[in-house]
N, C-alpha and C positions, 0 to 999 in steps of 0.2 A: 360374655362378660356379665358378673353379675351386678343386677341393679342396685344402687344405692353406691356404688365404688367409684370413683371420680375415676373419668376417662385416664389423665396423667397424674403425676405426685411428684412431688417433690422433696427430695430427702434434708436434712438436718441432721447434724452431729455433736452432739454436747463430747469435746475435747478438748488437748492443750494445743491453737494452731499453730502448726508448723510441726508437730511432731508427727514422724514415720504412720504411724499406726494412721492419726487423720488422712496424711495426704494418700498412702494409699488406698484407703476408703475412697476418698474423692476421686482419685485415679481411675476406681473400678464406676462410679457413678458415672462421668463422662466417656468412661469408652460406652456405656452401655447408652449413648446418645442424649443421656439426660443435662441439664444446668448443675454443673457441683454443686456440691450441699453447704446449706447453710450454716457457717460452724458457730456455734455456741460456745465460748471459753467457761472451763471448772470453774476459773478464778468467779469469774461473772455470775456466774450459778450461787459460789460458796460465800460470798458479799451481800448479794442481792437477796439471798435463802430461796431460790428458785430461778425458774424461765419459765415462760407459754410460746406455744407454737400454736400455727394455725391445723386447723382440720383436714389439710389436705398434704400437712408437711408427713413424711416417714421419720421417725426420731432413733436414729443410736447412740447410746453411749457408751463412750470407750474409755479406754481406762487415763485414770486424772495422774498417772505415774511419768515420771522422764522430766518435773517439772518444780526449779525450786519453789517457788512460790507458793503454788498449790499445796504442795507438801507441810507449808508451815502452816497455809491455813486450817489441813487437814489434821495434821497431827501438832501441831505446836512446838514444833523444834523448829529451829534455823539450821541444824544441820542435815543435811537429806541421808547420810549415808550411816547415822542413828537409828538402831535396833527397835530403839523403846518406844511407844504412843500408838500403838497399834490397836489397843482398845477405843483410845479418842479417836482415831482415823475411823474405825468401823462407826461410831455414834453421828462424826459430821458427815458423814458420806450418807449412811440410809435416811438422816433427816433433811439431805439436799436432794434425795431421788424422790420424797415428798411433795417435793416443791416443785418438781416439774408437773407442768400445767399444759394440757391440751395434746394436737397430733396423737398421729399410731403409731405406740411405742413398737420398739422391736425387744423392749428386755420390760423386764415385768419387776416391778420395785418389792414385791413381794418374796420374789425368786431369788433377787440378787441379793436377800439379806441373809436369806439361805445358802448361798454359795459362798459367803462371805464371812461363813461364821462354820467353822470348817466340824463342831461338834456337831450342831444342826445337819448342816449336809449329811454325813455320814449316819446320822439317825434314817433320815430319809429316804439315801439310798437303802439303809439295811432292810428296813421297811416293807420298800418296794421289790425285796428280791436281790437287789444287786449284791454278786460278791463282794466285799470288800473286806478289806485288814482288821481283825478282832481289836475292841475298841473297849478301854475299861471307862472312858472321859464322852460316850458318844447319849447324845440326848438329853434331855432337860431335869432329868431323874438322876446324873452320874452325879460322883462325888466332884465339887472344886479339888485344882490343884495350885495350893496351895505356898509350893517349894520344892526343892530338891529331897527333902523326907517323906512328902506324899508322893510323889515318884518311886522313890524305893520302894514304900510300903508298896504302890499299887501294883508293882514288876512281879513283888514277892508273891500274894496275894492272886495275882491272876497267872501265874507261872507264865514269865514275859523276862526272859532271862535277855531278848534285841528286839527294842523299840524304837520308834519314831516319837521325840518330840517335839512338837509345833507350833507356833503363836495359832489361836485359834484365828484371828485375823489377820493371818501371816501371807504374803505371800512371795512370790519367786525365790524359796527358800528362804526367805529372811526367817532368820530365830528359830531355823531347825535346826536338830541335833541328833544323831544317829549311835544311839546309844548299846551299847552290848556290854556285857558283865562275862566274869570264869571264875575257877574259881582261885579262890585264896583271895575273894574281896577284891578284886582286881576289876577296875572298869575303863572303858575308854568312850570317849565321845567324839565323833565326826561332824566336824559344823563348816561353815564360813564362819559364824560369830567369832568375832576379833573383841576378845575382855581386853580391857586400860586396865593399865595396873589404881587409877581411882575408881573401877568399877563400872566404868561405864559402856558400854557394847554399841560396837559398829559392824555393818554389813562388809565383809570382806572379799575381793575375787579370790584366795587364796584358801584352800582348803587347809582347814587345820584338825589336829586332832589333839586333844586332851587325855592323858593319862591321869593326871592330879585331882582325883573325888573333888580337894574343899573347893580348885576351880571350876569344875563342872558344875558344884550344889552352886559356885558364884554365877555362872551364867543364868542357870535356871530360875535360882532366886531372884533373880533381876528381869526375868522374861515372866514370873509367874502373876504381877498385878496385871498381865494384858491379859492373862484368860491362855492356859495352855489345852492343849488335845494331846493327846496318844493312843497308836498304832501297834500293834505289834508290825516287828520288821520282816517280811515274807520274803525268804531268800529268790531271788531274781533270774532269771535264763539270761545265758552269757553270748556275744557275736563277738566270736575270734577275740577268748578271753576278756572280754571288758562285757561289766552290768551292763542289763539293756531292757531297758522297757519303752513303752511307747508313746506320744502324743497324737488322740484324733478329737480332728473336728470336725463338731456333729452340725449342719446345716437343717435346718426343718425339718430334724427327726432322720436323718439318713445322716452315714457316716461319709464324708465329703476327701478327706485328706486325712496323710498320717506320715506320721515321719519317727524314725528309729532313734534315740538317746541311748550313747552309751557311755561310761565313765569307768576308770579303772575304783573309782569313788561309791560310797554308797548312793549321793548325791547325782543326777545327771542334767540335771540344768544346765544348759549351751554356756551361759553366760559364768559356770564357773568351773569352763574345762571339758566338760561334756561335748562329744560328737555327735554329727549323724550318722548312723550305722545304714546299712544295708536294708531296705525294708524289701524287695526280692526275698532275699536270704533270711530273713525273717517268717514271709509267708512260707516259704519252703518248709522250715523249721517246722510250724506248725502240722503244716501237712505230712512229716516225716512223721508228728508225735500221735498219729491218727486224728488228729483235729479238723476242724473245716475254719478256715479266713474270714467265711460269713457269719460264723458264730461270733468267732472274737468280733469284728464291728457291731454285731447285735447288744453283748455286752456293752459296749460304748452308748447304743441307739439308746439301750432301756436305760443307762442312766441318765441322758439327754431328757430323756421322755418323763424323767422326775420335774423337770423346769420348763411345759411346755408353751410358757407364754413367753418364753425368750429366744429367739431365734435359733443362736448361736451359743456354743458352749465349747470348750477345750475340755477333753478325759482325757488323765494320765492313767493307763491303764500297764499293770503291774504282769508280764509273763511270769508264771511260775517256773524252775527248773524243769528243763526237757520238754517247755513250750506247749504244754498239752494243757493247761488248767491258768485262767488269767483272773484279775480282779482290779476293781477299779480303787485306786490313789487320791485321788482329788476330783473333781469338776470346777473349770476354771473359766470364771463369766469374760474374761478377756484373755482366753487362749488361742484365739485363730491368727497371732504371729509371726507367720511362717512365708517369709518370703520369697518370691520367685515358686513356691511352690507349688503344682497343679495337681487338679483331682483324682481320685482314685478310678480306675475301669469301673464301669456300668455304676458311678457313683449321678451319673449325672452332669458332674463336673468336670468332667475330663476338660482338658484345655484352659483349664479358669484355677485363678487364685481360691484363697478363702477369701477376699472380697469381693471378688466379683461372683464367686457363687452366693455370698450373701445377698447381694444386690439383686441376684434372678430370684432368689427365695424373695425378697421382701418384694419385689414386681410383683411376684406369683401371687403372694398372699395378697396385695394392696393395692392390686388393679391400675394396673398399665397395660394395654395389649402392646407396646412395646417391649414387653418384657424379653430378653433375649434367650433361645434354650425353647424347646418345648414343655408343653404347660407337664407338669405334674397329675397323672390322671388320680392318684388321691384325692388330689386339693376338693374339697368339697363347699357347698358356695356360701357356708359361714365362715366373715372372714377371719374369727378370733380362734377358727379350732386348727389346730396343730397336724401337722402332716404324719399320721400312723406307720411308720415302715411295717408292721406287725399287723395291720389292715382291723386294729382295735380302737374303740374312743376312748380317748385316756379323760383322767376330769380335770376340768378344768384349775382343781384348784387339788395338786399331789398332795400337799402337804398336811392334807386330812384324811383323803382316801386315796388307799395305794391296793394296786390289785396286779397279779400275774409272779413268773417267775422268771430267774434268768435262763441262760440256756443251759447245757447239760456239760458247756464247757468250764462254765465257773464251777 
């Protein structure tokens, strides 16, 4: 053990309590033999403009979502299932992760403004190598969008005939739109976005689609004071007909868990319609298309490896047709979701959720020799530096110096 690491710890979790995501966490702390964690409420944090923890506490935070209250303090609506405020939400949220005071964080306030600002991110990844989706809105240099006519212009303009677009502070699909054009001026949009005939936009389970431009330019227009992003739309590998890409989560720099989304939809989010596919038949896939599995999670690792002073990350990671060529989608600070589900062979994890591989991760880094699992022969005995799957020192701070490239599958 190294010196200066308190013998045991004690975790903390800045949450909403009672909600899923906390008590699982808790769940995985006390099987791993510890005292559950001390939960911290949003609301408390977003009132108060902070929290401290003591020096010995482990701190996570999870996400402030599932939660009316929160919601309204975050985004200033009373109604939760409102599209719009998504810019205010991203301002009160990064000046509440200021305010936390003390303990060894497990997510780095710096990172999550970056994963949270979905232009940024993908600056970042492109940056560092990572594939991802051609971006006319990515980094601090693009053009604002403005409306539904800077959209057009910029489709036209970067010859982007099927895009993606996104609240730049969007998430779980909220206020995307999957857009494709043909021709004779003919457009259609794929959302959940539910338009009120008074204009005003709610998150829907119901997948809809748009033929009518002036209500398409109404949706957009109405999402473009939060700050939009656009993707171009990379057509997807299919399992037993339906789109299918994937969700992993990356643990300390290794790719821990992964689970198959597929949707007959461009969209594949569980929660509007989307299954889990076959991940088997997935890696098969790959291996059919000449590919190797440990490539694709490498793709995942080096984009985890953009945020390494955060534990934990979710990548949607985008199959290409014919499963040979992959790119990352998003990085999402509270993606490890995934219930009942165990870890991936030789991930380390085998047998353990994504909390409780989290929990070994954060023992490992933050000194416990309780920790459960054996130790990580990485783990090197500074305890702020990041675990290399790639056996490189990454720097401590990505988002000014980026070095390497992805593999030869993207």
């Amino acid at each position: 053990m190294t010196s200066g690491r308190p013998a045991t710890v004690r975790f903390a979790v800045v949450g909403n309590p009672g909600n899923r995501r906390v008590d699982l966490f808790a769940d995985a702390v006390r099987a791993a033999g510890l005292p559950g964690p001390r939960v911290v409420p949003w609301a408390d944090v977003l009132r108060d403009g902070g929290a401290d923890f003591a020096p010995e506490e482990v701190v996570r935070l999870d996400s402030p979502g599932e939660d009316a209250h929160v919601d309204r303090l975050l985004r200033g609506t009373d109604d939760p299932t409102r599209v719009e405020g998504s810019a205010r939400w991203y301002t009160t949220f990064t000046s509440a992760l200021r305010g936390l005071r003390g303990g060894r964080r497990l997510d780095d306030p710096d990172d999550l403004a970056v994963l949270f600002d979905k232009r940024r991110c993908h600056a970042v990844l492109a940056a560092a190598g990572v594939p991802v989706p051609a971006s006319p809105t990515s980094g601090p240099g693009a053009p604002p969008v403005r409306g539904w006519e800077d959209v057009r212009t910029l489709m036209r303009e970067h010859r982007m005939p099927r895009l993606f677009v996104k609240l730049a502070h969007g998430s779980s699909a909220s206020g995307v739109l999957a857009v494709e054009s043909a021709g004779g001026g003919r457009i259609r949009a794929t959302t959940s976005v539910e338009l009120a005939p008074d204009g005003r936009l709610f998150n829907s389970l119901r997948i809809r689609r748009y033929t009518d431009e002036r209500r398409i330019a109404a949706v957009v227009d109405a999402l473009a004071p939060d700050g939009l992003h656009l993707e171009r739309w990379l057509p997807k590998a299919s399992q037993r007909g339906r789109a299918a890409d994937l969700r992993v989560v990356v643990v300390d720099g290794r790719a821990t868990h992964a689970v198959v989304r597929t949707s007959t939809a461009p969209l594949t989010n569980l929660h509007l319609g989307g299954r889990r596919g076959d991940l088997d038949e997935a890696r098969a896939a790959v291996a059919s298309a000449g590919a190797r599995w440990t490539d694709v999670l490498a793709v995942c690792e080096r984009a985890a490896a953009c945020f390494p002073r955060t534990l934990c990350v979710g990548v949607d990671l985008l199959p290409a047709i014919g499963w040979r060529r992959v790119a990352v989608g998003e990085v999402n600070a509270f993606g490890d979701l995934l219930p009942r589900l165990t870890g991936l062979p030789g991930s380390g994890a085998e047998g353990r959720d994504t909390y409780a591989a989290q929990v070994t991760a954060a023992l490992r880094r933050h000194g416990s020799t309780s920790a459960p699992g054996p130790p990580d022969p990485q783990d090197a005995d500074d305890p702020n530096r990041p675990n290399d799957p790639h056996g490189k020192h990454h720097p401590l701070h990505p988002h000014d110096t980026r070095t390497g490239s992805a593999h030869a599958i993207a």
